[in-house]
C-alpha positions as CSV (number, residue, x, y, z in Angstrom):
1,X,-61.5,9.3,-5.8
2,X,-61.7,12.8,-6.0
3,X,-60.7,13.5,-9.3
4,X,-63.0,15.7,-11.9
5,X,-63.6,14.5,-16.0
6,X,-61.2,17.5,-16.4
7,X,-58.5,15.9,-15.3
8,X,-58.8,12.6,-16.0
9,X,-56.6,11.4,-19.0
10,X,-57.2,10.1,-22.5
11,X,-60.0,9.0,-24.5
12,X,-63.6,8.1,-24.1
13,X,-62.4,4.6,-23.9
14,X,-60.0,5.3,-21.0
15,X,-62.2,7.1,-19.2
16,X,-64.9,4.6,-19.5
17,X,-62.8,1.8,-18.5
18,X,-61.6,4.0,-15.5
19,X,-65.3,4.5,-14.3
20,X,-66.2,1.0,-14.7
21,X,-62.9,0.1,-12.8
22,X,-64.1,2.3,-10.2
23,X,-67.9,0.7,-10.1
24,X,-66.7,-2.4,-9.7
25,X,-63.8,-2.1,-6.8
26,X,-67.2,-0.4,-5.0
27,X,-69.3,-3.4,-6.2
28,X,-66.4,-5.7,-4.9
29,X,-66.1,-4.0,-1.2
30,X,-69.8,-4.7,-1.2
31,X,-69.7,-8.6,-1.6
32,X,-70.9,-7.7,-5.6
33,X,-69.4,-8.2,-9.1
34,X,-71.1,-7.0,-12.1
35,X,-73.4,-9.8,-12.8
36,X,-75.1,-8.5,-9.8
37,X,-75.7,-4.9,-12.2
38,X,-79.0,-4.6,-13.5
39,X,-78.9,-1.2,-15.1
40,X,-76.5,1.1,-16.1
41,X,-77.1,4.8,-16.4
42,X,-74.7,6.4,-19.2
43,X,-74.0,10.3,-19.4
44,X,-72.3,11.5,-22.3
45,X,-71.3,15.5,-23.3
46,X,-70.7,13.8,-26.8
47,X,-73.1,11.2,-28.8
48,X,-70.2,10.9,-31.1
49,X,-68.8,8.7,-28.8
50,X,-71.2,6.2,-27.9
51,X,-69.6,3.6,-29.9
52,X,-65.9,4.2,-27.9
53,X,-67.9,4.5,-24.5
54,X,-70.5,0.9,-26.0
55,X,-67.4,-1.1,-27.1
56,X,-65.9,-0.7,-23.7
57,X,-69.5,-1.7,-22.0
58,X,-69.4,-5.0,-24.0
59,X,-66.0,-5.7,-22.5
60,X,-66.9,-5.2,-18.6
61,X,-70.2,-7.0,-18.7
62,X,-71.7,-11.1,-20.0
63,X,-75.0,-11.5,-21.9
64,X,-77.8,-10.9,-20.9
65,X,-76.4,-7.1,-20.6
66,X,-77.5,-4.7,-18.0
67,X,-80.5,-2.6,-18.9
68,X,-79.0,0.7,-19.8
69,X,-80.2,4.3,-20.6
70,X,-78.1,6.6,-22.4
71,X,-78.4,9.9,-22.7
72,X,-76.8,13.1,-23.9
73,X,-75.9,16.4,-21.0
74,X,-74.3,19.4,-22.1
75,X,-72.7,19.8,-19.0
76,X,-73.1,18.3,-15.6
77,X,-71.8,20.1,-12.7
78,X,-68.8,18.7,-10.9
């Protein structure tokens, strides 16, 4: 998919569930789901939402989660 964060519709929520939609049709066409995840590597612009982009993580993986590192980038290039 060639689409950019600027043109990818709705909230932090959306657009996490979209990305995590995306990791896993690529996990799939590997022979992978996402038990097979053992780390996650979060980007946000925005700390403020980390609780959207978190209660969207809980959804998409089981305990025990994926290790995960989260940090905040003022901008990433496209």
């Amino acid at each position: 998919n060639s689409a950019s964060a600027d043109n990818i519709a709705g909230d932090i929520g959306t657009q996490t569930k979209l990305c995590f939609d995306h990791l896993f049709e690529a996990l799939e066409a590997a022979g992978l789901t996402p038990d097979d995840v053992v780390k996650v590597n979060v980007y946000l612009t925005d700390m403020n939402n980390f609780s959207a982009m978190n209660e969207v993580y809980a959804t998409k993986f089981s305990k025990p989660f994926p290790a995960r590192t989260c940090v905040a980038v003022v901008a990433l290039p496209l």
